[in-house]
C-alpha positions in Angstrom: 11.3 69.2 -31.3 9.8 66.0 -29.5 11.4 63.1 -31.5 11.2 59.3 -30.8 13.9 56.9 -32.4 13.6 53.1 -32.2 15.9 50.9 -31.7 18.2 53.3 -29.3 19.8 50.5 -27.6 21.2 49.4 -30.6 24.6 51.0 -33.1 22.6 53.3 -35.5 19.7 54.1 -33.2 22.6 55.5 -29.8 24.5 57.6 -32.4 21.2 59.3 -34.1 20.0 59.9 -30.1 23.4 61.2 -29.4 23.0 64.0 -32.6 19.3 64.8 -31.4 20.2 65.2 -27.7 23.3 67.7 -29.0 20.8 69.4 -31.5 19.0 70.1 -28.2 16.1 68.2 -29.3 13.8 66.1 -26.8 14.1 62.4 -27.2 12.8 59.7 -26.3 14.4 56.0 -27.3 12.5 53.0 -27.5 14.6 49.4 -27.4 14.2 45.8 -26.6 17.2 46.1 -24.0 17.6 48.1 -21.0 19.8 51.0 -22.1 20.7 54.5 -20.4 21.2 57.3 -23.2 22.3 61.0 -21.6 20.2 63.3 -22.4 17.8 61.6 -23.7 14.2 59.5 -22.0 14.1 55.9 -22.7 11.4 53.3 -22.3 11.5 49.2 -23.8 9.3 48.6 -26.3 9.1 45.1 -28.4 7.8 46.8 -31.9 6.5 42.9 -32.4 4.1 43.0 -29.9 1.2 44.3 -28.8 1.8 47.7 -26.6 2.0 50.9 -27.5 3.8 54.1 -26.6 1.2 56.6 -24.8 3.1 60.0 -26.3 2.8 62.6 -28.5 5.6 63.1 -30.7 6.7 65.4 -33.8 9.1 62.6 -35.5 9.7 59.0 -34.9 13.2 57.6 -36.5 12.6 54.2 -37.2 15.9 52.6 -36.7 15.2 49.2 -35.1 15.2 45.5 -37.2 16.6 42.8 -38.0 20.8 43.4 -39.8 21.6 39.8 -39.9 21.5 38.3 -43.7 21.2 34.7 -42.0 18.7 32.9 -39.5 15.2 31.8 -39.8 13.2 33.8 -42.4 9.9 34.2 -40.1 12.1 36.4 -37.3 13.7 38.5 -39.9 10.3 39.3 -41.3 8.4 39.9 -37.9 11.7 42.5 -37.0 12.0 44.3 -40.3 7.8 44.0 -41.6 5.5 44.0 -38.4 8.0 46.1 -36.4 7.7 48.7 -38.8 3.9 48.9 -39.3 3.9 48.5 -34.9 6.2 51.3 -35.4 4.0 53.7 -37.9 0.4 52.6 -36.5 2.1 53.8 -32.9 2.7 57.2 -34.0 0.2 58.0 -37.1 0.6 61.7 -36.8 4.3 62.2 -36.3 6.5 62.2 -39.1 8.1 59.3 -40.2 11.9 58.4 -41.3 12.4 54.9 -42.1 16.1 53.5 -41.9 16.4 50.9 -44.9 19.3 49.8 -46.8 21.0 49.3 -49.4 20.0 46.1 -50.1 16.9 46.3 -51.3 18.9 46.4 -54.9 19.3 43.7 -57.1 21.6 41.6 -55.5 22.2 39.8 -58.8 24.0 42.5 -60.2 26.5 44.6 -59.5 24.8 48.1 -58.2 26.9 50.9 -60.0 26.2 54.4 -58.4 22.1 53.5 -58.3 19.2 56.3 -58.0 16.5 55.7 -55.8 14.1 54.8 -58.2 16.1 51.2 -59.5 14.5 49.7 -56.2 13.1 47.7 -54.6 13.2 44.8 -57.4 11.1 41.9 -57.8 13.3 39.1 -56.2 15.7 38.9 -53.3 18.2 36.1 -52.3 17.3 36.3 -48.2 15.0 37.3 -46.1 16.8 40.2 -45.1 16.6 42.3 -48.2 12.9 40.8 -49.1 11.5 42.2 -45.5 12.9 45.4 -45.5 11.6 46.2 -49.2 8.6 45.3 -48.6 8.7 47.8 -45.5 9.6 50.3 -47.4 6.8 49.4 -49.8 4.7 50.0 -46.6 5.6 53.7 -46.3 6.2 54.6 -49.0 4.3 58.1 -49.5 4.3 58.5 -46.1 7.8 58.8 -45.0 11.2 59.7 -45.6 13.2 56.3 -46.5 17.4 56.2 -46.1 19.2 53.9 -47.7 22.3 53.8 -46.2 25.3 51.1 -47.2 27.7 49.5 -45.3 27.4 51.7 -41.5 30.7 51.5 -39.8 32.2 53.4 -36.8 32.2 53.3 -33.2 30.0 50.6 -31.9 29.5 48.4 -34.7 28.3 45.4 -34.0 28.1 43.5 -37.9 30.3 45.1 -40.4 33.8 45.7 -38.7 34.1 42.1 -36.6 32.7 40.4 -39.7 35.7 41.9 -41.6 38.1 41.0 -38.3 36.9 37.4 -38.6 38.0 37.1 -41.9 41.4 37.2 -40.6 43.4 34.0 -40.9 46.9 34.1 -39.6 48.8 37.0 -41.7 46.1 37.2 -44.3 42.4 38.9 -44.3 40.1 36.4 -46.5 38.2 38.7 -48.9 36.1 38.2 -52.4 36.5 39.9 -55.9 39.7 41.0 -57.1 39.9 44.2 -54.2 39.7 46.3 -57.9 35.7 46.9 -57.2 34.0 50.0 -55.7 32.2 50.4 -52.7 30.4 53.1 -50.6 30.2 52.7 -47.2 28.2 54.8 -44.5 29.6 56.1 -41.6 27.6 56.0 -38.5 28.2 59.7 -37.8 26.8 60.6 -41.8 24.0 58.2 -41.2 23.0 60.3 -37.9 23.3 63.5 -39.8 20.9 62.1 -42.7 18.3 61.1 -39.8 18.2 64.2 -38.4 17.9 66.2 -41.8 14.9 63.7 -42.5 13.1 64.7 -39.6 12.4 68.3 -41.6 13.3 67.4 -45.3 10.6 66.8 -48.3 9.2 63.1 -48.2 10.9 60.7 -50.5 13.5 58.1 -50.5 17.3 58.8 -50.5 20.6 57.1 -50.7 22.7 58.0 -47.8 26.6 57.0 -47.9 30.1 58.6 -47.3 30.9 61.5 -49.6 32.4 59.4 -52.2 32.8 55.8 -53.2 36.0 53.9 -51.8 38.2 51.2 -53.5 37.4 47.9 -51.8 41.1 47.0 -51.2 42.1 50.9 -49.4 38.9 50.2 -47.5 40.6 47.1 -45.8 43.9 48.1 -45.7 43.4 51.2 -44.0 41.3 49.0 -41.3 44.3 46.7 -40.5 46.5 49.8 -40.4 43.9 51.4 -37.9 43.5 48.1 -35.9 47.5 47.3 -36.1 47.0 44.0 -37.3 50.0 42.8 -39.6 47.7 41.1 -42.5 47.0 41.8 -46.2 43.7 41.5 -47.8 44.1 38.0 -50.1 41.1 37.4 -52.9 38.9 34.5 -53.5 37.9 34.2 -56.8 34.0 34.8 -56.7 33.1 31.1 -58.2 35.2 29.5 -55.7 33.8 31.9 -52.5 30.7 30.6 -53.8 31.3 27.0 -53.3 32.7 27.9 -50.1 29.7 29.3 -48.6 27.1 26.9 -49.9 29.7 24.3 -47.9 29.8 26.8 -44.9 25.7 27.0 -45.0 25.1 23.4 -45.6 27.3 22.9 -42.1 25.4 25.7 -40.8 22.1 24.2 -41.3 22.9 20.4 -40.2 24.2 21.7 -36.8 20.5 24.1 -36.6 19.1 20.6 -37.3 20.5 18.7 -34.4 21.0 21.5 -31.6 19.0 24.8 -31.9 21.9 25.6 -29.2 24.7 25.2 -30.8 24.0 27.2 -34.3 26.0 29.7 -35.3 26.1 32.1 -38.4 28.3 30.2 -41.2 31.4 32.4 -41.5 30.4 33.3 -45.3 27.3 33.1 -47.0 26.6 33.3 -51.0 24.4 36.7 -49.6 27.9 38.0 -48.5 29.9 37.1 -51.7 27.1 38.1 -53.9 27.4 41.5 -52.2 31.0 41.6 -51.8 32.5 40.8 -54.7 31.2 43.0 -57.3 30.9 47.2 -57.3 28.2 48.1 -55.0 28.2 52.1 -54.8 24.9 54.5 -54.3 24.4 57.7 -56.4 23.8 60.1 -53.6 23.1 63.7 -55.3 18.9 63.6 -53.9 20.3 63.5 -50.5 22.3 65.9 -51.2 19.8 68.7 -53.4 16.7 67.9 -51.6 17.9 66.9 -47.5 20.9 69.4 -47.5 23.2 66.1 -46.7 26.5 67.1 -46.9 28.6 63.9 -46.0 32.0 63.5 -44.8 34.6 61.2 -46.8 35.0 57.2 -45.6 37.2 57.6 -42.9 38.5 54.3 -40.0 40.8 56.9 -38.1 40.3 56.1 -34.6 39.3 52.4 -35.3 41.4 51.2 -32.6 39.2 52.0 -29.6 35.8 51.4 -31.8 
């Protein structure tokens, strides 16, 4: 099996090279970055421009984009959009798995064990969950999408040090009531689903742990992983909301005066939106139709991630 998987140099597309090169498949990963994989070939490629690959592959696993639910609207696009068209038009014959996400549902509601088929919606509240619907309206019928939530685990780059830099003293700054129900991917289950894609029927799937977590356990059992002495304290969702349109308003008066000095506000009304209510992924066409057997959430080992 000759597979390609973009994005290699990044979290999700290392540990789905990792799994092929174990599975004794021949890969090949594509990234913006220089990057060394063992086992495995790997060439840069910017899916934005013009070049193409020269290789014949069986399967290309399209994990590259854009993750970042703040920054300028036309970059997001260009990552999560053209990238992925650059990425299907390169290999027209091979087939195709197509990394989404779980936010291409409605983020104006809470999502409460979703199929497949409640998404995409109509209207997004970024740029993020826009582009990367509309990619999957691009191959749609011509690939297998995964829709994972929430990918933790070793090399995470987003959803572990944003949840570390909530931190403030003895307390970890959160949004609900802790009470709401999440499902989160582990990078190891995400892998798995990849690589079951690569041979499974065409469709689109929801890809998560084996079960739905409590918010609250979730971010306990991180703290107890990471040994930091702190305990998860709520924000009413109304006034995390006020918070973060003063956090983006900041955000975009220091982008106006020095392009070098702006930084990601520390919460976004994206973030509490998403936060704050249950956001958990019916899972049982990964299951029946890919043969995805997930493990349960799990942070053990968190310490050295």
């Amino acid at each position: 099996m000759r597979i390609g998987v973009t994005g290699a140099s990044g979290f999700v597309g290392g540990a789905v090279c990792r799994a092929a090169v174990a599975r004794g498949w021949q890969v090949y990963g594509f990234g913006r970055r220089p990057a060394e994989i063992p086992g495995a070939t790997y060439r840069t490629w910017d899916l934005t421009g013009d070049e193409r690959p020269d290789l014949d592959l069986d399967a290309l696993i399209h994990c590259a984009g854009s993750v970042t639910d703040w920054g300028p609207p036309a970059g997001i696009w260009r990552a999560n959009h053209t990238g992925t068209a650059n990425a299907m038009a390169a290999f027209p014959h091979a087939r195709f798995v197509h990394v989404s996400t779980a936010s291409v549902y409605d983020p104006r509601r809470p999502t409460i064990m979703a199929r497949e088929h409640e998404a995409p919606v109509s209207r997004y509240v970024n740029a993020y969950g826009a582009s990367k619907a509309a990619a999957e309206r691009l191959v749609e019928g011509r690939a297998v999408i995964l829709r994972p939530h929430a990918v933790y685990g070793p090399g995470d780059t987003t959803l572990l040090p944003r949840v570390l830099r909530a931190v403030r003293g003895r307390r970890l700054v959160a949004v609900g009531d802790g009470r709401q129900r999440v499902s989160l991917t582990s990078v190891s289950n995400l892998a798995l689903a990849c690589l079951l894609a690569v041979t499974g029927p065409l469709g689109t799937y929801n890809v998560t742990d084996a079960e739905p977590v409590v918010l609250d356990d979730a971010l306990r059992a991180v703290l107890r992983e990471k040994g930091i002495d702190a305990t998860p304290l709520y924000l009413p969702r109304h006034l995390a909301h006020g918070l973060a349109t003063i956090s983006e308003t900041l955000a975009h008066g220091v982008a106006a005066v020095s392009a070098r000095l702006a930084r990601e506000p520390r919460l976004t009304r994206y973030a509490v939106g998403h936060l704050a209510v249950e956001r958990t992924l019916d899972i049982t066409a990964a299951r029946e139709r890919l043969g995805y057997a997930p493990s349960p959430t799990s942070f053990t080992g968190a310490a050295s991630w």
